[in-house]
DSSP file (Angstrom, degrees, kcal/mol; ACC not computed):
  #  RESIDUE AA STRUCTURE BP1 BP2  ACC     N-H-->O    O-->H-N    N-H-->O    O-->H-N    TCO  KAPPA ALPHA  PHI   PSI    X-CA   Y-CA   Z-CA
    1    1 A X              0   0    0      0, 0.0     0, 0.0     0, 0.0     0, 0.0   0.000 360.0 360.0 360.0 142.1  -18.6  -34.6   39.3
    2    2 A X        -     0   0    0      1,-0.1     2,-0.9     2,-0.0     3,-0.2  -0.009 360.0-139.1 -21.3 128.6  -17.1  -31.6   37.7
    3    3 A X     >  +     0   0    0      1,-0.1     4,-1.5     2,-0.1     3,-0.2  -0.824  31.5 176.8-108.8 111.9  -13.4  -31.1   38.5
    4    4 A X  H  > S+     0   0    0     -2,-0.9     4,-3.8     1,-0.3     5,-0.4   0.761  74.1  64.8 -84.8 -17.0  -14.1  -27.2   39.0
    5    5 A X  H  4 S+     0   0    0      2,-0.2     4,-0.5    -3,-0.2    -1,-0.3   0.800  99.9  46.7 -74.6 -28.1  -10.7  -26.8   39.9
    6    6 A X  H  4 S+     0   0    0     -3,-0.2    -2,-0.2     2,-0.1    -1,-0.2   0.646 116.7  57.1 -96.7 -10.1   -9.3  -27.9   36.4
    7    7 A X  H  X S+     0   0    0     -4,-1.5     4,-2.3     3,-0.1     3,-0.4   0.913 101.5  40.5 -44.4 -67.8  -11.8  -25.6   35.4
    8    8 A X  H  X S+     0   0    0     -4,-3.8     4,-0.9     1,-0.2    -3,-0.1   0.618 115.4  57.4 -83.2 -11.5  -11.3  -22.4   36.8
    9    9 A X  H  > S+     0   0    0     -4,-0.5     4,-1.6    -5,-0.4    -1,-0.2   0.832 109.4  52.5 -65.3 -38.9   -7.1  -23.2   36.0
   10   10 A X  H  > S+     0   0    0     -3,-0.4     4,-2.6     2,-0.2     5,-0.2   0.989 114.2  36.9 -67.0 -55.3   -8.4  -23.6   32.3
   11   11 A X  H  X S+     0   0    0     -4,-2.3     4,-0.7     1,-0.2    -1,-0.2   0.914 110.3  60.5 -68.5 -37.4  -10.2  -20.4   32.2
   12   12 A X  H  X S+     0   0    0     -4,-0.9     4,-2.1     2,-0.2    -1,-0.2   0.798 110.3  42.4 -58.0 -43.2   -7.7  -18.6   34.2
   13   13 A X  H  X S+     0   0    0     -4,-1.6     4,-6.6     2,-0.2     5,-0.4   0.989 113.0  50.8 -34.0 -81.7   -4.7  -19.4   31.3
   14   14 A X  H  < S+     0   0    0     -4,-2.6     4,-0.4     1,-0.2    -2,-0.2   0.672 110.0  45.3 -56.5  -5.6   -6.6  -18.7   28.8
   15   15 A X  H  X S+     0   0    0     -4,-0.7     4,-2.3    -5,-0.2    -1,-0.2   0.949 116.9  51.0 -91.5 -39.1   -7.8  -15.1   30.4
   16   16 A X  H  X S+     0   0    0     -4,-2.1     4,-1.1     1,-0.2     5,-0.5   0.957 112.3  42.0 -55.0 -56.8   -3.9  -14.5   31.2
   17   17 A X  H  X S+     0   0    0     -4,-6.6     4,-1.4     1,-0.2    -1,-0.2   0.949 111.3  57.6 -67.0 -13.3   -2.4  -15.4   27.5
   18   18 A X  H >> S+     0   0    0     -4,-0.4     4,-1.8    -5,-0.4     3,-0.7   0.933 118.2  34.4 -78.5 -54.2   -5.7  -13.2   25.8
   19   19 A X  H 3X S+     0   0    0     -4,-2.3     4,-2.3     1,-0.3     5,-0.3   0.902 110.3  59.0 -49.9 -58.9   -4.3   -9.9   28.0
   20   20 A X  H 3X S+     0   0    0     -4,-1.1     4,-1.0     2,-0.2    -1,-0.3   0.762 112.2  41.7 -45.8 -43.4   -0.8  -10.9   27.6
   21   21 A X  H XX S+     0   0    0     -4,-1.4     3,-2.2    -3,-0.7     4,-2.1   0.974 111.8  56.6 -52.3 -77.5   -1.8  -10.5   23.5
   22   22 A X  H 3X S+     0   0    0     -4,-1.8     4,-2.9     1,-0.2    -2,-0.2   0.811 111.5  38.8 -23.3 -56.1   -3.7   -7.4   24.2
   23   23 A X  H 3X S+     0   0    0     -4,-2.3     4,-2.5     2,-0.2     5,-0.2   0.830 114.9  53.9 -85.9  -3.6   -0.7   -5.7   25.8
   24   24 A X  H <X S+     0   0    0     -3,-2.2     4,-2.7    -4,-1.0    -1,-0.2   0.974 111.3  45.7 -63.5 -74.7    1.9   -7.2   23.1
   25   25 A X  H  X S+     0   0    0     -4,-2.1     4,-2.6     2,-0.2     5,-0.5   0.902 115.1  48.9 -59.5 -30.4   -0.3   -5.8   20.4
   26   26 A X  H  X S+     0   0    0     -4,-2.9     4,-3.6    -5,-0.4     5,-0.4   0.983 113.7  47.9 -54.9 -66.3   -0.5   -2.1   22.6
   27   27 A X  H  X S+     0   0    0     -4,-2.5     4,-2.9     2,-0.2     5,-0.2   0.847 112.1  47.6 -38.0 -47.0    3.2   -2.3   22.9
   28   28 A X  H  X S+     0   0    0     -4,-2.7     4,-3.0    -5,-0.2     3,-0.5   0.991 113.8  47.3 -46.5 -75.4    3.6   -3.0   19.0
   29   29 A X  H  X S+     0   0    0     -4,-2.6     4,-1.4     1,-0.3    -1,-0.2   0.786 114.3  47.1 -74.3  -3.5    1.1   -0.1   18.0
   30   30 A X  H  X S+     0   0    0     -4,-3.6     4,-2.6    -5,-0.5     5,-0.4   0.931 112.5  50.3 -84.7 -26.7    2.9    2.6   20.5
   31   31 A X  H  X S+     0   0    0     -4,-2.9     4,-1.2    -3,-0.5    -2,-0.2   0.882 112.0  43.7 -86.1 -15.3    6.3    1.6   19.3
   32   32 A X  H  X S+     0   0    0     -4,-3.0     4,-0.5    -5,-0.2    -1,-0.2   0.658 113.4  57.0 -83.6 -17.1    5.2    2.0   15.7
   33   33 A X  H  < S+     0   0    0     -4,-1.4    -2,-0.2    -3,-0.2    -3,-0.1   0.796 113.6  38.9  11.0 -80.8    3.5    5.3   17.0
   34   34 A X  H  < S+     0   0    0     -4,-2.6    -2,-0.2     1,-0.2    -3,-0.1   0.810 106.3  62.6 -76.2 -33.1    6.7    6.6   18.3
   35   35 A X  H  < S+     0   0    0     -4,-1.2    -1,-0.2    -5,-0.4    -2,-0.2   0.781  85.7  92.6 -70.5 -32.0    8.7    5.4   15.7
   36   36 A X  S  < S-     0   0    0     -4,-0.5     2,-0.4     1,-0.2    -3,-0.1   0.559  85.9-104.4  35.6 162.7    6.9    7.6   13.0
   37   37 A X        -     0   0    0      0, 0.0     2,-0.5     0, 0.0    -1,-0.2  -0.916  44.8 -93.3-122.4 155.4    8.3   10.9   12.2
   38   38 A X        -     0   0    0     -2,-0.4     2,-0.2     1,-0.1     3,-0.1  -0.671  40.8-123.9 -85.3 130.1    6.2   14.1   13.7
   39   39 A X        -     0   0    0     -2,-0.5     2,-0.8     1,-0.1    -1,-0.1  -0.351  26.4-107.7 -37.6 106.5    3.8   15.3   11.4
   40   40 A X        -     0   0    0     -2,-0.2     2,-0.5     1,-0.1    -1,-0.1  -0.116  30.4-158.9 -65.6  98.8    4.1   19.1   10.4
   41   41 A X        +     0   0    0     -2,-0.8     2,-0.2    -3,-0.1    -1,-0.1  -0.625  14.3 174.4 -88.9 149.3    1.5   21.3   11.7
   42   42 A X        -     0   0    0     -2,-0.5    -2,-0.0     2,-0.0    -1,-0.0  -0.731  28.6-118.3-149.9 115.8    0.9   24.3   10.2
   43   43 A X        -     0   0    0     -2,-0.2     2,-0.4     1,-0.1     0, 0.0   0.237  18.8-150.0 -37.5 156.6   -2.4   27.3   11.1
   44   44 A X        -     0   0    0      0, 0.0    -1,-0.1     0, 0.0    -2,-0.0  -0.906  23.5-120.0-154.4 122.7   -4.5   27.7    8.4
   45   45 A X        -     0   0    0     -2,-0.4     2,-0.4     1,-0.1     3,-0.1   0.202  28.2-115.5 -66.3 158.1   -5.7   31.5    8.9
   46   46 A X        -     0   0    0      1,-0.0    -1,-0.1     0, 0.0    -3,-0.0  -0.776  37.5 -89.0 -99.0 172.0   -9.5   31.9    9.2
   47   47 A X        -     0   0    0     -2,-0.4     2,-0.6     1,-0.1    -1,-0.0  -0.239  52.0-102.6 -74.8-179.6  -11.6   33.8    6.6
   48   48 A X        -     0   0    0      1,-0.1     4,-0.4    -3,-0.1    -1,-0.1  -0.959  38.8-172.7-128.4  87.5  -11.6   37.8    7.6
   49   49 A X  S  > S+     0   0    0     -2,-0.6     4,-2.1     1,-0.2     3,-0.4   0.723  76.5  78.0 -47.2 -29.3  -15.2   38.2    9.1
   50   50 A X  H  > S+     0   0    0      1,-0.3     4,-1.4     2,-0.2    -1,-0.2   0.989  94.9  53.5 -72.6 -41.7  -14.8   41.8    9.3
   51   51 A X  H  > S+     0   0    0      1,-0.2     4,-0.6     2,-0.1     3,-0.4   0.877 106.9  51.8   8.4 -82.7  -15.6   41.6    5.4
   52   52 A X  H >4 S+     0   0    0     -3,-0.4     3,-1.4    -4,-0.4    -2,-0.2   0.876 106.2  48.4 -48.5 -64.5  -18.3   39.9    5.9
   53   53 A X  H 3< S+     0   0    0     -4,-2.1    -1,-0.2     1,-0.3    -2,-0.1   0.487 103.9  57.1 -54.6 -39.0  -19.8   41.9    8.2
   54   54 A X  H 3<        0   0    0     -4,-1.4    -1,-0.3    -3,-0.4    -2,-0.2   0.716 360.0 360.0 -92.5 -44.1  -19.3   45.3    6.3
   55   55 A X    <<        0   0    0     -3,-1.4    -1,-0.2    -4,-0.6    -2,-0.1   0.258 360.0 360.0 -40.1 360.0  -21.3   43.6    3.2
């Protein structure tokens, strides 16, 4: 017979150390994220409809 018990330990590991990656690798990409320097916004005007309009 099955030992369902050495089963459901097996899967249960292995399901803890795949999240435990997952949030390692989250942690990684936020701290490389933050670490980044902020990015310059700048407006960029819209054309001048009233122009347009007039044409």
């Amino acid at each position: 017979m099955p030992d369902y018990k050495e089963m459901y330990l097996t899967l249960f590991r292995a399901t803890e150390q795949a999240i435990n990656t997952l949030i390692e690798a989250q942690r990684a990409c936020e701290e490389l994220y933050i670490s980044e320097p902020e990015t310059e916004l700048r407006v960029v005007p819209l054309p001048d409809r009233t122009k347009e309009e007039k044409e």
